[in-house]
C-alpha positions in Angstrom: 0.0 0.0 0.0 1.7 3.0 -0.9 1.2 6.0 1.4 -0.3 9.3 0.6 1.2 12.7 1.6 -0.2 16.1 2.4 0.6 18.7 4.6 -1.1 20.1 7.6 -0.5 23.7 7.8 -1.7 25.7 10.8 -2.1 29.6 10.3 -0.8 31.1 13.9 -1.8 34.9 14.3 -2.8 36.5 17.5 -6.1 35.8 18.9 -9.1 37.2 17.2 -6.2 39.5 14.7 -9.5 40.9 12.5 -10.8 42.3 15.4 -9.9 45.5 17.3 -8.5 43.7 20.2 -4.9 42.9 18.2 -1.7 41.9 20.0 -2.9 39.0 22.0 -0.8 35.9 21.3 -2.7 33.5 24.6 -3.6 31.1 21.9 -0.2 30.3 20.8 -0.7 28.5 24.7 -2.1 25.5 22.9 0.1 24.9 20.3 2.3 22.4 22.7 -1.2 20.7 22.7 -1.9 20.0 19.2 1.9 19.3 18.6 1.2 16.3 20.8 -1.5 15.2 18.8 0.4 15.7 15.6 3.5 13.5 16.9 1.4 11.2 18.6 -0.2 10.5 14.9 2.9 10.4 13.3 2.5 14.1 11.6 4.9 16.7 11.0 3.0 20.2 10.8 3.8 23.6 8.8 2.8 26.5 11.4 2.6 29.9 9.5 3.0 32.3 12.0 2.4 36.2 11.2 4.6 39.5 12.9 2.4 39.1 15.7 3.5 35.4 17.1 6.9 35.6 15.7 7.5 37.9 18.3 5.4 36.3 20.9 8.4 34.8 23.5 5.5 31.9 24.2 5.9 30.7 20.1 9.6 31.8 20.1 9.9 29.2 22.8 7.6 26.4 21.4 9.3 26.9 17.5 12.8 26.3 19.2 11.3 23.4 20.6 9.8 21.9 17.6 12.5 23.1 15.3 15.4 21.3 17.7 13.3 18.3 17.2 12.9 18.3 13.7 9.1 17.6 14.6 7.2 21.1 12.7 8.5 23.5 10.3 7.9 27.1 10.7 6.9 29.5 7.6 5.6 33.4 7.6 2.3 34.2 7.1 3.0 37.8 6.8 -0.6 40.5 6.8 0.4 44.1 6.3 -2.1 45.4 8.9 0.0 44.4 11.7 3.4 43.9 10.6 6.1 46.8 10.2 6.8 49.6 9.1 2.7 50.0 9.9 1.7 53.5 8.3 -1.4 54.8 7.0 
């Protein structure tokens, strides 16, 4: 049986990042959860991560993790409202 291959990608941005309420990263909490999940199944997740978490010290510290593991890749998911230079 020859296996098939797809990629689970997870967009991380801060917590409810359409609303007004921006720069809140408490969901990035969870991600240690769902890694578990992932690894426990055997998967290897892409997290695209906007301005927002990468400089979030609680994903900082979870991407080390994963990265030093080689157990999930990390990508940008760049949006221009919240990422510098931000001008009018």
């Amino acid at each position: 049986m020859s296996e098939t291959a797809f990629i689970i990608t997870v967009d991380t941005e801060g917590d409810d990042c359409v609303a007004a309420a921006r720069d809140h990263t408490h969901n990035a909490r969870f991600l240690p959860r769902f890694q578990s999940l992932c690894e426990r199944y055997g998967f290897q997740p892409v997290y695209l991560a906007n301005y927002e978490m990468a400089m979030c010290d609680a994903f900082v510290e979870f991407g080390r993790d994963v990265i030093a593991r080689r157990a999930a890749e990390i990508g940008m998911h760049l949006h221009a409202w919240n990422s510098p230079p931000l001008l009018p």
